[in-house]
Residue frames as qw, qx, qy, qz and C-alpha x, y, z in Angstrom:
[[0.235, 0.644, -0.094, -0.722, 13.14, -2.55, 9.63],
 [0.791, 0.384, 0.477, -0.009, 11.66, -3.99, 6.26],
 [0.195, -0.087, 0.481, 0.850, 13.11, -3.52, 2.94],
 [0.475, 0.212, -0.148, -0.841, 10.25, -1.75, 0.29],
 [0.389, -0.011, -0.834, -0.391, 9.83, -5.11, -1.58],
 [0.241, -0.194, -0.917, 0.250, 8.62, -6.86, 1.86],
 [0.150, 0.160, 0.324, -0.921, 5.96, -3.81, 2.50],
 [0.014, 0.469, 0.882, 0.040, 2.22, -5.28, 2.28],
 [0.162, -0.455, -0.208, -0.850, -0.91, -3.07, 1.51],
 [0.635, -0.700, -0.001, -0.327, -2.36, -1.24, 4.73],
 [0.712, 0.091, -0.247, 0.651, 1.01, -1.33, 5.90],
 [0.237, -0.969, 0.027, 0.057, 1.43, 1.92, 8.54],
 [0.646, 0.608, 0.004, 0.461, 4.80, 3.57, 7.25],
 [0.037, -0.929, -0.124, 0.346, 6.80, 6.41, 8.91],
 [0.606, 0.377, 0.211, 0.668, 8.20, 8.47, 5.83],
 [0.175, 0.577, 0.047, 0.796, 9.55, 12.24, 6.47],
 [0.085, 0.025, 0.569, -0.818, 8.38, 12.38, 10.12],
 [0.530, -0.042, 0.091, -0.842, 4.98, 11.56, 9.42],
 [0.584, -0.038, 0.781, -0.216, 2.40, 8.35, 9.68],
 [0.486, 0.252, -0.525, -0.652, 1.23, 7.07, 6.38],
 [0.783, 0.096, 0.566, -0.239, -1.04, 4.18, 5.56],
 [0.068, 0.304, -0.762, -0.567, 0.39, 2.48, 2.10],
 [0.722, 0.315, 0.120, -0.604, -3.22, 1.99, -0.27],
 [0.846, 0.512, 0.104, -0.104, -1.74, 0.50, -3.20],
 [0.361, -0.541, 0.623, 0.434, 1.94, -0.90, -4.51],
 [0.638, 0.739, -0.170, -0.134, 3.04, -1.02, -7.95],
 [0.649, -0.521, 0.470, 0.295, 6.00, -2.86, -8.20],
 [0.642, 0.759, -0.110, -0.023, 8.17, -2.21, -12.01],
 [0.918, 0.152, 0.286, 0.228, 10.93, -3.73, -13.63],
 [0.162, 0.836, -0.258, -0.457, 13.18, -0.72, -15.45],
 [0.953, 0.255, 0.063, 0.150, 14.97, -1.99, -18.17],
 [0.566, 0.653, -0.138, 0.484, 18.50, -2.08, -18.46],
 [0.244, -0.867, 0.228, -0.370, 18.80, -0.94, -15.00],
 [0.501, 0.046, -0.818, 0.280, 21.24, -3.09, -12.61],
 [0.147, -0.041, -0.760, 0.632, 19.82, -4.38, -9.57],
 [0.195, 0.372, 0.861, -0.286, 16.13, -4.70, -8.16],
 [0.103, -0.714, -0.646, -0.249, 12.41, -3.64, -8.93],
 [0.148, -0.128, 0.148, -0.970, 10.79, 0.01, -7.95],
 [0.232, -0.567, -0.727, 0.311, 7.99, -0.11, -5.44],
 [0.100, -0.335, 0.006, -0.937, 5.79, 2.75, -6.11],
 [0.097, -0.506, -0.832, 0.208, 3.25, 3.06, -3.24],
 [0.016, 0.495, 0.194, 0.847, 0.67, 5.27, -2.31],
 [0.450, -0.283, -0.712, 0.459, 0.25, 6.46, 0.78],
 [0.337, -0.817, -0.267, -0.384, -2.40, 8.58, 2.83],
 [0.128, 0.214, -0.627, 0.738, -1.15, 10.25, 6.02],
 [0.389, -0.366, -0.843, 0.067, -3.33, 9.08, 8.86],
 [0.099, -0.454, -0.458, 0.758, -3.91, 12.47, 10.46],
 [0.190, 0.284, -0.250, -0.906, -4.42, 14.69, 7.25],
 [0.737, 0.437, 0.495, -0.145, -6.03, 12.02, 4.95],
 [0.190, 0.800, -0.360, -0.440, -3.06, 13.77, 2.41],
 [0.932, 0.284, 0.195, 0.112, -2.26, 11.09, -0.42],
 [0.024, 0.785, -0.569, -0.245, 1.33, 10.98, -1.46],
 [0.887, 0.456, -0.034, 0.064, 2.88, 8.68, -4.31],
 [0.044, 0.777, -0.590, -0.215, 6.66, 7.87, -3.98],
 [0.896, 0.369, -0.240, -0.058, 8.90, 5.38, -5.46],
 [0.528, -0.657, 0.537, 0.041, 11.10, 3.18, -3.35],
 [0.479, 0.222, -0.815, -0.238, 13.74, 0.64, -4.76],
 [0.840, -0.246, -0.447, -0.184, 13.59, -2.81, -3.57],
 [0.572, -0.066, -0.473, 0.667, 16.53, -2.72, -0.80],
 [0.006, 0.507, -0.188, 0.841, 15.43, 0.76, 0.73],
 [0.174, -0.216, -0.790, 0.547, 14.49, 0.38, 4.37],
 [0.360, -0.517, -0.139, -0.764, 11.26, 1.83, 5.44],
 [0.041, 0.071, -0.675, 0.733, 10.09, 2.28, 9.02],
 [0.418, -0.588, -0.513, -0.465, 6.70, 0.95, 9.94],
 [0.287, -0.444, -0.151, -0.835, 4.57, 2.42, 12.30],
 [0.153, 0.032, 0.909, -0.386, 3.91, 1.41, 15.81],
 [0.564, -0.053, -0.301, -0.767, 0.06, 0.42, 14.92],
 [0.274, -0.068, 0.930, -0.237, -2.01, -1.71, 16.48],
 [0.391, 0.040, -0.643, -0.658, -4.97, -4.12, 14.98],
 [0.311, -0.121, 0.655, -0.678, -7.70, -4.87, 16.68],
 [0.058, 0.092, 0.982, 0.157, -10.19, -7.70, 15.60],
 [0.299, 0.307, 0.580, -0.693, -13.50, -6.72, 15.06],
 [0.340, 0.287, 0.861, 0.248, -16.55, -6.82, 12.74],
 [0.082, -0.130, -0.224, -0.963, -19.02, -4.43, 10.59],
 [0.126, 0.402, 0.799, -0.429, -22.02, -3.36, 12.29],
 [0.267, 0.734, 0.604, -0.159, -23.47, -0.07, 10.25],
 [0.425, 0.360, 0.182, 0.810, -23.22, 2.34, 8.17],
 [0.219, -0.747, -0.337, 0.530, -23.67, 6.33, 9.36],
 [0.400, 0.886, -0.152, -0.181, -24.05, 8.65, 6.52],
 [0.700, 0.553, -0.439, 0.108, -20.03, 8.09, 5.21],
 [0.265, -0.541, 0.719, -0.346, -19.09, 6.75, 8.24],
 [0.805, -0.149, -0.516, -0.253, -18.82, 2.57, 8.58],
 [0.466, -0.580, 0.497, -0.447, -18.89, 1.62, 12.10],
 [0.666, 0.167, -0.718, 0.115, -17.00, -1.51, 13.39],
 [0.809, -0.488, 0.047, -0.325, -17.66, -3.24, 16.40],
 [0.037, 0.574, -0.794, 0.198, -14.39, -4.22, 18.50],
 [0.793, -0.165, -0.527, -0.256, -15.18, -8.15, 18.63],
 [0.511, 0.000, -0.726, 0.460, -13.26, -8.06, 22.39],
 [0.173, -0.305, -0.445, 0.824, -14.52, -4.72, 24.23],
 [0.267, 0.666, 0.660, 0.222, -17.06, -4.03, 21.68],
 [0.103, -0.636, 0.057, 0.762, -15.51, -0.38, 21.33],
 [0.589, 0.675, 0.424, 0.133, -16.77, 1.23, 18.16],
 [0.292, -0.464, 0.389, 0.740, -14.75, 2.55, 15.33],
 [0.571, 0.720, 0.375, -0.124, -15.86, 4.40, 12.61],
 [0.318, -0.279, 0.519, 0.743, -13.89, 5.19, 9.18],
 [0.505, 0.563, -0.102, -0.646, -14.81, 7.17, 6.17],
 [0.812, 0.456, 0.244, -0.271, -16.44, 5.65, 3.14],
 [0.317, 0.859, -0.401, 0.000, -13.25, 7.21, 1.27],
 [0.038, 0.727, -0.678, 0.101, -10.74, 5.91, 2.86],
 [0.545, -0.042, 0.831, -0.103, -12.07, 1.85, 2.85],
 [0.680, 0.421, -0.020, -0.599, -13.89, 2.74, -0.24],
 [0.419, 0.272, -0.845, -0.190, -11.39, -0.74, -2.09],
 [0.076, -0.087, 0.870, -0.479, -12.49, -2.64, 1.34],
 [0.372, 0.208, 0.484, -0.764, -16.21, -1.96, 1.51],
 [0.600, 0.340, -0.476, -0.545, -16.75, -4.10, -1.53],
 [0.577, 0.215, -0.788, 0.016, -15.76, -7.05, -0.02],
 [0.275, -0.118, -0.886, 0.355, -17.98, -6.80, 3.49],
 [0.586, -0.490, -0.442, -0.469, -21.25, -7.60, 4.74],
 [0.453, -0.548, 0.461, -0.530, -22.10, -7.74, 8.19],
 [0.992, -0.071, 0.010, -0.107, -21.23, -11.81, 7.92],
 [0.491, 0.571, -0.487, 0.443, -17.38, -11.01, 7.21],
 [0.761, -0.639, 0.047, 0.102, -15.30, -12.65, 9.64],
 [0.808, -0.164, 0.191, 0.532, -11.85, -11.93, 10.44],
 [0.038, 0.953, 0.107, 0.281, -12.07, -8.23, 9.80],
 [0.539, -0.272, -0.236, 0.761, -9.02, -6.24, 11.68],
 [0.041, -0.991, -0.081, 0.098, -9.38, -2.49, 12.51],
 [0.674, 0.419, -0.132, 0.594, -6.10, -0.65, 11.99],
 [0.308, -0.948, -0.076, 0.030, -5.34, 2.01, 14.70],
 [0.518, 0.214, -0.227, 0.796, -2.43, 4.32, 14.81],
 [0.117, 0.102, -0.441, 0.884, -2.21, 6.42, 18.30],
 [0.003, -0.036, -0.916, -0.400, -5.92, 5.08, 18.62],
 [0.570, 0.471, -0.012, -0.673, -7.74, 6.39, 15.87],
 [0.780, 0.316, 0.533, 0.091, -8.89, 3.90, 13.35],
 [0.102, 0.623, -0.366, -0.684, -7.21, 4.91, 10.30],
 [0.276, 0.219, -0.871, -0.343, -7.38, 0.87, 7.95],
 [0.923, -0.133, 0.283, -0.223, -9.22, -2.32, 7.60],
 [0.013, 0.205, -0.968, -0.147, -7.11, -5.42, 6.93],
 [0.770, 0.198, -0.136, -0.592, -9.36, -7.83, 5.50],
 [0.843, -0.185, 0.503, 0.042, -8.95, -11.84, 5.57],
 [0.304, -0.176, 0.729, 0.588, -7.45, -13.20, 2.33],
 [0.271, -0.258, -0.805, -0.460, -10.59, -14.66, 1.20],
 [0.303, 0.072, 0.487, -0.816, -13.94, -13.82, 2.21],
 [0.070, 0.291, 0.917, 0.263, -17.32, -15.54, 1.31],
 [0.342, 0.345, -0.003, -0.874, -20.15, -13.36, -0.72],
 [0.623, 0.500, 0.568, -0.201, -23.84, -14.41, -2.09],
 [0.067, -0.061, 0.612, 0.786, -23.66, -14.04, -6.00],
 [0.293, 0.481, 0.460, -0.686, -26.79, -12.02, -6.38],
 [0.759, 0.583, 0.064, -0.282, -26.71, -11.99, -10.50],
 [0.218, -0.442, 0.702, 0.515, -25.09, -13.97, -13.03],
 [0.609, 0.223, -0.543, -0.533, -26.08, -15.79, -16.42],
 [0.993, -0.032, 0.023, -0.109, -27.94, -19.68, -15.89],
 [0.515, -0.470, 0.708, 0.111, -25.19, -22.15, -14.89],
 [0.637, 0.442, -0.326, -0.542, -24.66, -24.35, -17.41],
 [0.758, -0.406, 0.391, -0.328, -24.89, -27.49, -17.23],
 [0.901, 0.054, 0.157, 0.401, -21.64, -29.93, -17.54],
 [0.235, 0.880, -0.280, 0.304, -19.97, -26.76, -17.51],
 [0.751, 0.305, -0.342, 0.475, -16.13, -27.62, -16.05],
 [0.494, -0.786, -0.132, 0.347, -14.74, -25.87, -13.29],
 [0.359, -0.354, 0.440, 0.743, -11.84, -25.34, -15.78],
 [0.353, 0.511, 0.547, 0.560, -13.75, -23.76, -18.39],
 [0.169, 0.492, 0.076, 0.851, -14.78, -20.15, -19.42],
 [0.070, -0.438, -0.513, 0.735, -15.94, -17.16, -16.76],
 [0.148, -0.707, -0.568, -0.394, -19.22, -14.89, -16.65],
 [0.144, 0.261, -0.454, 0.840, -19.10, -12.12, -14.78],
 [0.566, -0.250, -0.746, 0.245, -20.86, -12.06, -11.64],
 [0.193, -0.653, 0.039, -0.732, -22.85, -9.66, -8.90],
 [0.516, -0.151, -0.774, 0.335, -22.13, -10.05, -5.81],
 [0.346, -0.730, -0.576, -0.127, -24.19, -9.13, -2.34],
 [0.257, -0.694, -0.130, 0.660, -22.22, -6.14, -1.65],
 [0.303, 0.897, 0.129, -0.295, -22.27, -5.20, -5.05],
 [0.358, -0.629, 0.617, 0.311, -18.96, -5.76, -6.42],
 [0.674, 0.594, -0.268, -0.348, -18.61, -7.40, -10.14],
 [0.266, -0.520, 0.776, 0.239, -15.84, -10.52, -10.48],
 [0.713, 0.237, -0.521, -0.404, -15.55, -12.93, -13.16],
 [0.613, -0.166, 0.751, -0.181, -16.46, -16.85, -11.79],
 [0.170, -0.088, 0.927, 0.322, -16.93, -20.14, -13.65],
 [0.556, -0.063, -0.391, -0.731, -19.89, -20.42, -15.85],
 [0.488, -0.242, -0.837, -0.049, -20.95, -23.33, -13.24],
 [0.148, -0.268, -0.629, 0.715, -21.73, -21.03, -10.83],
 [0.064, -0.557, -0.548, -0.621, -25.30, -19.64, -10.23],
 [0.254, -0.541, -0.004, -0.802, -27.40, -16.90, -8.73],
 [0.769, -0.559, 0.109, -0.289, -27.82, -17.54, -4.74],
 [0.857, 0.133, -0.446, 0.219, -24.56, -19.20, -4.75],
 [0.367, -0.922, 0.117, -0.045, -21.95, -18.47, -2.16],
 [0.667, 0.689, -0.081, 0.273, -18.99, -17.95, -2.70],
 [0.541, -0.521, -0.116, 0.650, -14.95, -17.39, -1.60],
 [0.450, 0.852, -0.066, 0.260, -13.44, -14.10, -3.40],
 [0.745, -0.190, -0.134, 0.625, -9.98, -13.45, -2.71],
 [0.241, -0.811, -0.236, 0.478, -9.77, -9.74, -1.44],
 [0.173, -0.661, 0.352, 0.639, -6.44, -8.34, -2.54],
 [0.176, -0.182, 0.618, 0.745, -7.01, -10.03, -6.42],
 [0.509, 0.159, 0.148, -0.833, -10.74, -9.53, -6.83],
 [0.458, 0.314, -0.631, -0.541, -10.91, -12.92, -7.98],
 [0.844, -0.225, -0.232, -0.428, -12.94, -16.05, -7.57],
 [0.057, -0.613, 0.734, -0.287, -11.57, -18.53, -5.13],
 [0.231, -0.093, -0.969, -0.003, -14.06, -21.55, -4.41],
 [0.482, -0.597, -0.317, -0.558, -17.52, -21.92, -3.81],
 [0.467, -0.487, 0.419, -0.607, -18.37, -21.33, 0.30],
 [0.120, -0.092, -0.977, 0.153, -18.09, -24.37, 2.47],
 [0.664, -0.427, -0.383, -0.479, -22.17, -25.36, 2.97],
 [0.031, -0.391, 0.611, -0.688, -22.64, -25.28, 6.32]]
């Protein structure tokens, strides 16, 4: 049983008798207070789709969720449905726009290392890799003898998504992005 601190987004929960997927942790400091951090998450229930916001310390125990993850890859979209392709039994699994809507920035039907979430199994999450690699579709001219360690330009990328990269990078590049901080990571190994 985990303490709050150790709880990871897309984390399956059970709080109050019910399943929850945790979206998004906050994690504050009080002043003055003895003893740890507050872990505010937010969490969807996986049957309703009902969003709830609470605020654990760091030592409180939380029960996760028997859930299982299942490896697989994006094939299409269906009105707000995106359909994933199970990469073992090729079983499709489709999840609302909504409820990947942080995810669906950060894959293309080249993302590898994609995970379905399932709780009692219905898809309910994606887990995403750390880092994924995306075309940079607009930015300003590279510049040339620009540093790796010098200023950023922000950046369009081929799913649409905005991040700020190094002013050496240019349009048609490819790119990692790290997922969970929206933030550049290294250009794509050339293959």
């Amino acid at each position: 049983m985990p303490k709050a601190s150790d709880i990871k987004k897309n984390a399956a929960v059970e709080y109050n008798g019910k399943t929850y997927i945790v979206k998004d942790i906050e994690r504050s400091v009080p002043q003055g207070r003895a003893g740890g951090s507050l872990y505010r998450m937010r969490m969807y229930d996986v049957v309703t789709g009902h969003k709830v916001d609470e605020t654990f310390k760091d030592s409180e125990m939380l029960n996760l969720a028997d859930l299982i993850r299942r490896p697989a890859i994006f094939s299409y979209v269906d009105g707000d449905e995106y359909v994933f392709m199970d990469n073992e039994d090729y079983t499709p699994y489709s999840l609302n726009k909504q409820s990947i809507e942080d995810e669906v920035l950060f894959i293309n039907e080249e993302t590898a290392g994609i995970q379905v979430v399932l709780v009692d199994d219905s898809p309910v999450a994606l887990d995403l890799p750390t880092n994924v690699e995306l075309e940079v579709i607009e930015t300003d001219p590279s510049i040339k003898g620009a540093s790796a360690t010098s200023r950023n330009k922000p950046a369009k990328l081929s799913t649409g998504v905005t991040i700020q990269v190094p002013e050496h990078i240019s349009t048609g590049d490819k790119i990692k992005v790290n997922v969970e901080e929206r933030k550049f990571a290294g250009r794509a190994d050339h293959k």
